[in-house]
Every structure is written in structure tokens, then in C-alpha cells.
C-alpha positions as CSV (number, residue, x, y, z in Angstrom):
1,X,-10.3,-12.5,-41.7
2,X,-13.4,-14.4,-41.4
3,X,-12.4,-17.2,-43.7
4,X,-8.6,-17.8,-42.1
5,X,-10.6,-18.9,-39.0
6,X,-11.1,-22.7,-40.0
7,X,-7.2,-23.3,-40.8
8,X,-6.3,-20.9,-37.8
9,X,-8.3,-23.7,-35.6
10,X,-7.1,-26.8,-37.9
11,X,-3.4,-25.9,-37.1
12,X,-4.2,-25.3,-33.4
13,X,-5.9,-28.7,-33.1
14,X,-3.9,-30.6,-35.0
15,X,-0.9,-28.9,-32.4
16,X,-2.6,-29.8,-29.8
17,X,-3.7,-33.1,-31.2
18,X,0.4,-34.0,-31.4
19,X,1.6,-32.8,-28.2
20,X,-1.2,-35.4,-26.7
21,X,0.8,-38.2,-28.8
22,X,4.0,-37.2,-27.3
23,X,2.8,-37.3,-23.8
24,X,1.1,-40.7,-24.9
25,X,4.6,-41.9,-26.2
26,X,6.7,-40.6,-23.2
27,X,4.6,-42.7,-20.6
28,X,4.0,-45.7,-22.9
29,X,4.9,-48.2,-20.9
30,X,7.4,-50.0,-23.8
31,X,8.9,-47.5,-25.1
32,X,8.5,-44.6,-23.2
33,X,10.9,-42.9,-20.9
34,X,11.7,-43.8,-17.8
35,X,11.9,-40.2,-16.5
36,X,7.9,-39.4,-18.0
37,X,7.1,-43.0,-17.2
38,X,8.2,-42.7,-13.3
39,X,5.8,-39.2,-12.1
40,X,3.0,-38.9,-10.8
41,X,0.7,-36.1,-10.0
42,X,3.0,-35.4,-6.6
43,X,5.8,-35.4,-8.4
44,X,4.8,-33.1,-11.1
45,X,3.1,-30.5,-9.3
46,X,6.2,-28.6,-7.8
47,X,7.0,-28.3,-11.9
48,X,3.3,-27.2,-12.6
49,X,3.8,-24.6,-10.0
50,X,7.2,-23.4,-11.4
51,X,5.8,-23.2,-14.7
52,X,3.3,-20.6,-13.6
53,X,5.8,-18.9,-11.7
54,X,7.8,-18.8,-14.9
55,X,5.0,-17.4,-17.4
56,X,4.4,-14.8,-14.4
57,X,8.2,-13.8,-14.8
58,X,7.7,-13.7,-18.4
59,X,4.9,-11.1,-18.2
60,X,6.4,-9.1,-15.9
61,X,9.8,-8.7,-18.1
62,X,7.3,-7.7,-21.4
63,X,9.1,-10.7,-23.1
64,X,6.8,-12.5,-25.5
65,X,8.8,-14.9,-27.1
66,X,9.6,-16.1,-23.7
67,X,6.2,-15.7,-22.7
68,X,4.7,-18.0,-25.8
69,X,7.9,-20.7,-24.6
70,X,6.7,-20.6,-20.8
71,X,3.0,-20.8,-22.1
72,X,4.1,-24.2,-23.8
73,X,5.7,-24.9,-21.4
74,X,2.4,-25.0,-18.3
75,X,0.0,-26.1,-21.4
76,X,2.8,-29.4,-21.0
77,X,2.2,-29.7,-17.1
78,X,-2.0,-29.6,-18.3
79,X,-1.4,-32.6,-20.7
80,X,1.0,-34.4,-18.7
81,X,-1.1,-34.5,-15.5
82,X,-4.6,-35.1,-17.7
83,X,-2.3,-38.2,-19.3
84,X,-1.7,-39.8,-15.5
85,X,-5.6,-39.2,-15.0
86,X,-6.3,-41.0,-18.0
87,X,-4.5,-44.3,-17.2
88,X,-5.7,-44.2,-14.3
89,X,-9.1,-44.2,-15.8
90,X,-10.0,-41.2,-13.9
91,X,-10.5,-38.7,-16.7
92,X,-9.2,-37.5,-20.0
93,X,-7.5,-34.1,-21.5
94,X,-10.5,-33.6,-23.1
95,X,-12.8,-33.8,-19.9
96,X,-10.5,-31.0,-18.6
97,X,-11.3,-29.1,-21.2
98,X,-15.0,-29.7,-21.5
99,X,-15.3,-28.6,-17.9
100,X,-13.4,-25.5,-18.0
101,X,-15.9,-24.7,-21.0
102,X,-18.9,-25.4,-19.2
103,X,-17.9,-23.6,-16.1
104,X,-16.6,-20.0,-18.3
105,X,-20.5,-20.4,-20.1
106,X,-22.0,-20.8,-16.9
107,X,-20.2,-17.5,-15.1
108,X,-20.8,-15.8,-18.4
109,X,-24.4,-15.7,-19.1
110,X,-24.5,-12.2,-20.2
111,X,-22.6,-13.7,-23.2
112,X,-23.5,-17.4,-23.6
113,X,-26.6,-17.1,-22.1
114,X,-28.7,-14.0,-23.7
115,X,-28.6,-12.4,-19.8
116,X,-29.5,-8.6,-19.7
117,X,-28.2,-8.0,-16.1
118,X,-26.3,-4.6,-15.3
119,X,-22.6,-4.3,-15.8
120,X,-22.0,-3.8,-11.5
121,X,-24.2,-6.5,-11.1
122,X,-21.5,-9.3,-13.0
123,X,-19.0,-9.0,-9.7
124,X,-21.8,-10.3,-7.3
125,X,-23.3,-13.2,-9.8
126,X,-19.6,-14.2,-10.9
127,X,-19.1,-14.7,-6.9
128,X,-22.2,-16.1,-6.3
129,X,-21.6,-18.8,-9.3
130,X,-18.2,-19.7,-7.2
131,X,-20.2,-20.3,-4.1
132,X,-22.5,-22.4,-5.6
133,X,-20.0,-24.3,-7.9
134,X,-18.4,-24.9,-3.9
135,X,-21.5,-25.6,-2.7
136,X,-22.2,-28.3,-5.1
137,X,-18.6,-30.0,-4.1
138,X,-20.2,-30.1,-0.3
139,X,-17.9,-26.9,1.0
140,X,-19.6,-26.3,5.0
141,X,-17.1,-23.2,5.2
142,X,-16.7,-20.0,3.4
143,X,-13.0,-20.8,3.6
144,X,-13.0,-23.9,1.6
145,X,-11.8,-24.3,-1.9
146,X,-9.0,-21.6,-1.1
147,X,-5.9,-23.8,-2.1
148,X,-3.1,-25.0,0.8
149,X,-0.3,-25.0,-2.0
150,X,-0.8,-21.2,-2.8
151,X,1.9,-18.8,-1.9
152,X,1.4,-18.0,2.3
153,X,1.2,-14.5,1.3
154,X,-1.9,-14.9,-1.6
155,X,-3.5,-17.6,0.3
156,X,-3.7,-14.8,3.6
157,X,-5.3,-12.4,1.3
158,X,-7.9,-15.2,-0.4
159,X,-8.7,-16.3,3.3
160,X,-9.4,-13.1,4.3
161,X,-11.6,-12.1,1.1
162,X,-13.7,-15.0,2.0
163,X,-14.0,-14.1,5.5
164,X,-14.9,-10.6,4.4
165,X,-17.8,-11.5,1.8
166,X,-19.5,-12.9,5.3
167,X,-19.2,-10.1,7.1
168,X,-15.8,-11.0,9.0
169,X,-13.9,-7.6,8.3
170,X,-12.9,-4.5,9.8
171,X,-14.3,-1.6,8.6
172,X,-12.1,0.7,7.9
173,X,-8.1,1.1,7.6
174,X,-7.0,2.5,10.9
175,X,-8.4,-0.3,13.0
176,X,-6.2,-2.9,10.9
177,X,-3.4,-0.6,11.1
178,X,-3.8,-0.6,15.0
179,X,-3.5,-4.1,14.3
180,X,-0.6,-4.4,13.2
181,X,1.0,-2.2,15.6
182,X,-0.2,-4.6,18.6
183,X,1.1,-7.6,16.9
184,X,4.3,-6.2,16.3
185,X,4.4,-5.2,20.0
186,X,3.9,-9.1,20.9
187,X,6.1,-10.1,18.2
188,X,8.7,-8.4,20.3
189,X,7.4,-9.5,23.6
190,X,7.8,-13.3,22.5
191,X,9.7,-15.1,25.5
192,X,10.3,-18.6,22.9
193,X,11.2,-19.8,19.5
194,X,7.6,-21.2,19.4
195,X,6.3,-18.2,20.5
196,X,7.9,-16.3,18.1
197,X,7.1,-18.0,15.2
198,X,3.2,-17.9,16.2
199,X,3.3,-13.9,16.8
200,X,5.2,-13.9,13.5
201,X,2.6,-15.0,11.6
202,X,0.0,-13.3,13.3
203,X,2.0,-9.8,12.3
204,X,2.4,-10.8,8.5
205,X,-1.3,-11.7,8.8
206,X,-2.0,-8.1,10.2
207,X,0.3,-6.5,7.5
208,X,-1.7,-8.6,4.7
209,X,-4.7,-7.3,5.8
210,X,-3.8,-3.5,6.3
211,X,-2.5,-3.6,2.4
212,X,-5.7,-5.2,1.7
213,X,-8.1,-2.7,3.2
214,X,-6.0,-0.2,0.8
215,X,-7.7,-2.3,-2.4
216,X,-4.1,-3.4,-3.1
217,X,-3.2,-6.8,-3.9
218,X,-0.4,-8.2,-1.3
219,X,1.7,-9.8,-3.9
220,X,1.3,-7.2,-6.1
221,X,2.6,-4.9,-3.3
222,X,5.6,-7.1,-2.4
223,X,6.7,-7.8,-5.8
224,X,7.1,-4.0,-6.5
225,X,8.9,-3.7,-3.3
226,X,11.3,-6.5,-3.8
227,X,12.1,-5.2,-7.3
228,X,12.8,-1.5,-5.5
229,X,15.1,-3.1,-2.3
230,X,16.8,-5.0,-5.3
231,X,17.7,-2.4,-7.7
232,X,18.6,0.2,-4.7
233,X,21.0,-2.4,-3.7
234,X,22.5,-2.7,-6.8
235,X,22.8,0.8,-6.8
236,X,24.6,1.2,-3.1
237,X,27.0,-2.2,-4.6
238,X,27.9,0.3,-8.0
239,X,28.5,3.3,-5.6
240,X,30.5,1.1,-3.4
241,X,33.3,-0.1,-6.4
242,X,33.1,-3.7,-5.1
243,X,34.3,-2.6,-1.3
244,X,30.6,-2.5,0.0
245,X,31.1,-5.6,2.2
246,X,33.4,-3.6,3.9
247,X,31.6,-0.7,4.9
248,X,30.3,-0.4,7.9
249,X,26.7,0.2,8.7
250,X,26.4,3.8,8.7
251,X,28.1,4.1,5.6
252,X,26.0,1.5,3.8
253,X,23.0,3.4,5.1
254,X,24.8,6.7,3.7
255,X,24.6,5.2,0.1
256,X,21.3,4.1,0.4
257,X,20.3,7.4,1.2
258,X,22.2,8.9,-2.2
259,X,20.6,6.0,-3.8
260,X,17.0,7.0,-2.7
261,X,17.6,10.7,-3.2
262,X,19.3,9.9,-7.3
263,X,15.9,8.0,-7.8
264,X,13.8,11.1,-6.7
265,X,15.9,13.0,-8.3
266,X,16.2,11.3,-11.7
């Protein structure tokens, strides 16, 4: 095993080594193509983001060979954004990766670094590493770093995790929960469309945090529940023979309730 680990590296370099000479050849400016040759980092990162979205999806549906295409796939978006740095003279693909390496050896000194420290004592040096790293970038707030372009729903949770490591952070689940009840009660108490939208937010706020104070991850939370409200739909549309459309409400509810009642069943 030991001695297939030199070719096992060769092949992945010399990969690697290619895809950078067709990212190279698609922005040449000669003879490269006018599509690659037109984008810039704005451009590109609504793909970078679908790309993520799209190993994500590949995970969840256990599919590897789709998994190692969508890998490709975001390892592209790396390459092609490190190219647009690099004509720009701003930095390299192989800065990008020397500074991911440097920054896993730093967070791991109980591996890279000979460090004896306790197993429950990794969580609060792995954070503290983070701080610093923002720190060092010139973050004032415990809030910075935590990325505009994330999902609304993650980016709640991250803000609030920050908030929390400070101190900001109820204490327990039945004051969020109490929460969420009042901001639902001036959700419904909204007299404008403004209004509204500001009391909105402030109740999908509240719900992140409730879920959050339950040590379960938001998205996690809504993923599984779209996935459930999908397939019990599904479900009522079978029961239905293609005449649910025409059903009126009580009815539809009437199969949703068979539906729910099959799964516990089953």
C-alpha cells in the first residue's frame, strides 16, 4: 500500500496539473473562448454556489458517481476563479492552496504540531484559531467574517452562534420559544406591506433560534421537512388519481391525514 502512494500522487498532480492548462487555454486571450474569456469573479460565483449546492444534492441522494462528477465539477469553479486572480496578478492556484494548508496545520496542532491538549479542549482552540485568524484581517465585531451570500436561513444561525460565543444568548429553550410566539403575534398585527416584511423576518429569526437552542442545525431541520411535505404530497396526488386539483380543502386535508397515518403505520 505504502509503495502505490508516489504514482497515487503523480496521477493526481499531473490531473490537476492539466485541468490548470485548460483553464489557461479557455481564457487565453487568442485562442480561448469567448464564453471563459468574458467572466469574472461576479459572474462566476452564482455557478460556484450552484456547484456546492449540487455536490450537497449528490450526498444527500448516496450517489457517488454523481458525487465524484459534482466534485469536478466545484474543484473547476476553484481553478477558474484562482485563473482570473492570476491575470490579474493578484494570486495564483497554487497560493490558494498553500494557504488552505497553512491554515488546516495551524487549527491542527495536536497533529502537525506535536500538541498534547485534551480531546474537549480542540472545540475551544479550533474557535479561538478562527477568532484570531479574524482578528488578524482587522474584524472589530464578533459578527464579522460570517458571509452575506450564505443562505438567509444558515447565515441566521452563524450570526447567532457568534452572538452566543459572547454571551448574547438565551438561556434556555422556553424563553426563545416565548419568542417566537410574540413575534408571530406582531407578524399578525402588521398594519403595512413594509411592516410585514420586517415582523416576518423577525419570526423566521425567532424560529432559527428556537431550533437552534435544540442543538439542531436549521437547514438540517428544513431540508428534512421539505423532503417530508414533498413526499406526503406526492402521496395525497397518488391517492387523488390525478383529480387532486379538484378537491376541495377538506378533502385534501382528508388525504393528508391517510397519508400521515400510512407513514406511521408502515
Amino acid at each position: 500500500m505504502e509503495q502505490g502512494a508516489p504514482a497515487v500522487q503523480s496521477d493526481a498532480s499531473a490531473n490537476l496539473a492539466r485541468l490548470l492548462r485548460i483553464m489557461a487555454t479557455l481564457r487565453d486571450p487568442q485562442r480561448g473562448c469567448d464564453w471563459d474569456k468574458a467572466q469574472t469573479f461576479a459572474t462566476i460565483a452564482p455557478y460556484t454556489i450552484e456547484e456546492a449546492y449540487e455536490v450537497a444534492d449528490a450526498i444527500e441522494r448516496d450517489d457517488l458517481a454523481a458525487l465524484r462528477e459534482e466534485l469536478g465539477d466545484l474543484l473547476l469553479q476553484v481553478v477558474f476563479h484562482s485563473r482570473i486572480a492570476e491575470e490579474a496578478g493578484a494570486f495564483a492556484f497554487d497560493d490558494v492552496a498553500a494557504a488552505i494548508s497553512d491554515k488546516m496545520e495551524a487549527r491542527h496542532p495536536h497533529i502537525f504540531g506535536g500538541s498534547t491538549e485534551r480531546d474537549h479542549a480542540r472545540e475551544e482552540r479550533w474557535e479561538a484559531a478562527k477568532a484570531a485568524e479574524r482578528a488578524a484581517k482587522g474584524a472589530t465585531s464578533a459578527l464579522d467574517g460570517v458571509a452575506l451570500a450564505l443562505p438567509a436561513l444558515m447565515r441566521a444561525e452563524k450570526l447567532q452562534k457568534r452572538a452566543a460565543r459572547v454571551g448574547f444568548d438565551w438561556p434556555d429553550t422556553e424563553t426563545p420559544a416565548a419568542k417566537l410566539a410574540e413575534e408571530a403575534a406582531e407578524l399578525a398585527a402588521a398594519g403595512t406591506d413594509e411592516e410585514r416584511l420586517a415582523e416576518a423576518g423577525d419570526l423566521l429569526f425567532a424560529a432559527v433560534n428556537v431550533v437552534r437552542k435544540y442543538g439542531i442545525a436549521p437547514e438540517d431541520a428544513l431540508r428534512f421537512g421539505n423532503a417530508k411535505f414533498e413526499r406526503r404530497f406526492r402521496a395525497m396526488e397518488t391517492l387523488a388519481e390525478g383529480s387532486f386539483d379538484t378537491l376541495s380543502l377538506d378533502d385534501q386535508e382528508a388525504l393528508w391525514q391517510r397519508v400521515k397515518a400510512a407513514e406511521r403505520e408502515g
